[in-house]
Structures are given as C-alpha cells and as structure tokens.
N, C-alpha and C positions, 0 to 999 in steps of 0.2 A: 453588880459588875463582875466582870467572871475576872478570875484573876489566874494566869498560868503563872508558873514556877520552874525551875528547872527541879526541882524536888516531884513534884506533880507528873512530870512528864518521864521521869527517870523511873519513876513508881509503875507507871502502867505500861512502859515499853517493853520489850523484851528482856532489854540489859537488865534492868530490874527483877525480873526471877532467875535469876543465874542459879543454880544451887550444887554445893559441896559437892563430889564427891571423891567420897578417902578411895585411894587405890589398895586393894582388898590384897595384893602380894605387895610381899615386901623385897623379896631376894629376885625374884621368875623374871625370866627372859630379860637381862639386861642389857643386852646388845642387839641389837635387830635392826633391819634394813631402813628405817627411819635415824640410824646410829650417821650412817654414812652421808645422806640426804645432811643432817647436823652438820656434818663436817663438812661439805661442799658448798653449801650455802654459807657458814660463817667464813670459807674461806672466800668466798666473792665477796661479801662483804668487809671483808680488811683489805679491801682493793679498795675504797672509800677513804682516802687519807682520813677527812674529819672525823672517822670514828675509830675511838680510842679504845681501848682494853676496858675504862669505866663503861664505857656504853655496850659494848659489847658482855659484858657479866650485866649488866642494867637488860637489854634487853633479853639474854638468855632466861634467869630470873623471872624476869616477869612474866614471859610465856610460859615457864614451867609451872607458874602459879596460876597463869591464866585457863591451862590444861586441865586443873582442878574441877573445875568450873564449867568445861564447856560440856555439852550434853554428847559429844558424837563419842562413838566406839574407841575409833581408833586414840583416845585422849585418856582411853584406860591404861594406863601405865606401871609396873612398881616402882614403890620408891628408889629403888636400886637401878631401873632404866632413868629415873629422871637426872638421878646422879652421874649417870653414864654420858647423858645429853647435854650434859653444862660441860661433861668432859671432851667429850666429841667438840662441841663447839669451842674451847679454847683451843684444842689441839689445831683444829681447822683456820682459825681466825690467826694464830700464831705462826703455824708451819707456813701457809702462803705468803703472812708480812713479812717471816722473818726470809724466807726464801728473794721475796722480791727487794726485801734492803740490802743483801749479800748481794744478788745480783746486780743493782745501781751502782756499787763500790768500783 
C-alpha cells in the first residue's frame, strides 16, 4: 500500500531543498532602494488595525530569515542591510500608525 506523508512530500518538493546561504558582506550597501519599498509596504500595513507591532517584528523576522534561503539574487544581502530592513520596517509601520492615531484625536 503506498503510503504518502507530509514528511514524503516535503522531502521531494521544492520547499524541501531550500539551501543556506550566508551573506558573504557584512557592513556593504546598507541602505538601498529595496530600504524605501520596507518602509512603504510596512507602512500600508499598520493601516490593518489587527496587526500589532508583535506581528509586524513576527513577520519582518521571518522574511529576513526567509531571504537566507531563497535562491534569487536580489536575496543577497549584508547582514548590516538586513538590519537596516527590520529598521526601515518599524520606522514605516510606526510613523504611518502613529501619524493616523494623532490624526483621529
């Protein structure tokens, strides 16, 4: 009897060979045009009441880790842009909530 898995199926998919890679600078180009895109996007997104500051670090986080991992170019990053990108994203996620709660007052 053949028996599938979600083990089995994870194994030969694609998701399944994801592989590492370390971003080979550490300090190089820490702000760049993807900086601003971070901030624009997180700020539409704190237009979302249900999402909170936890989800919002939740899911900066997990794309930054997700970037590790993904094969395309542009996912080559230094450590010093990823840090940049979690910053662009609170700044953006912030300055628009905090902008549209002033504003409601």
């Amino acid at each position: 009897m053949l028996q599938i898995t979600f083990i089995t199926i994870f194994s030969q998919s694609s998701i399944g060979s994801l592989q590492y890679h370390d971003p080979v600078h550490i300090l190089s180009n820490p702000i760049n045009h993807y900086s601003l895109i971070h901030f624009v996007e997180y700020g539409i997104l704190s237009l979302l009441p249900m999402i909170k500051t936890v989800h919002m670090w939740s899911i900066s986080i997990g794309w930054e880790i997700l970037e590790l991992y993904l094969p395309n170019d542009w996912a080559r990053e230094s450590w010093l842009n990823k840090l940049f990108d979690l910053l662009f994203n609170w700044l953006g996620f912030n300055s628009v909530r905090a902008y549209f709660v002033r504003k409601s007052k």
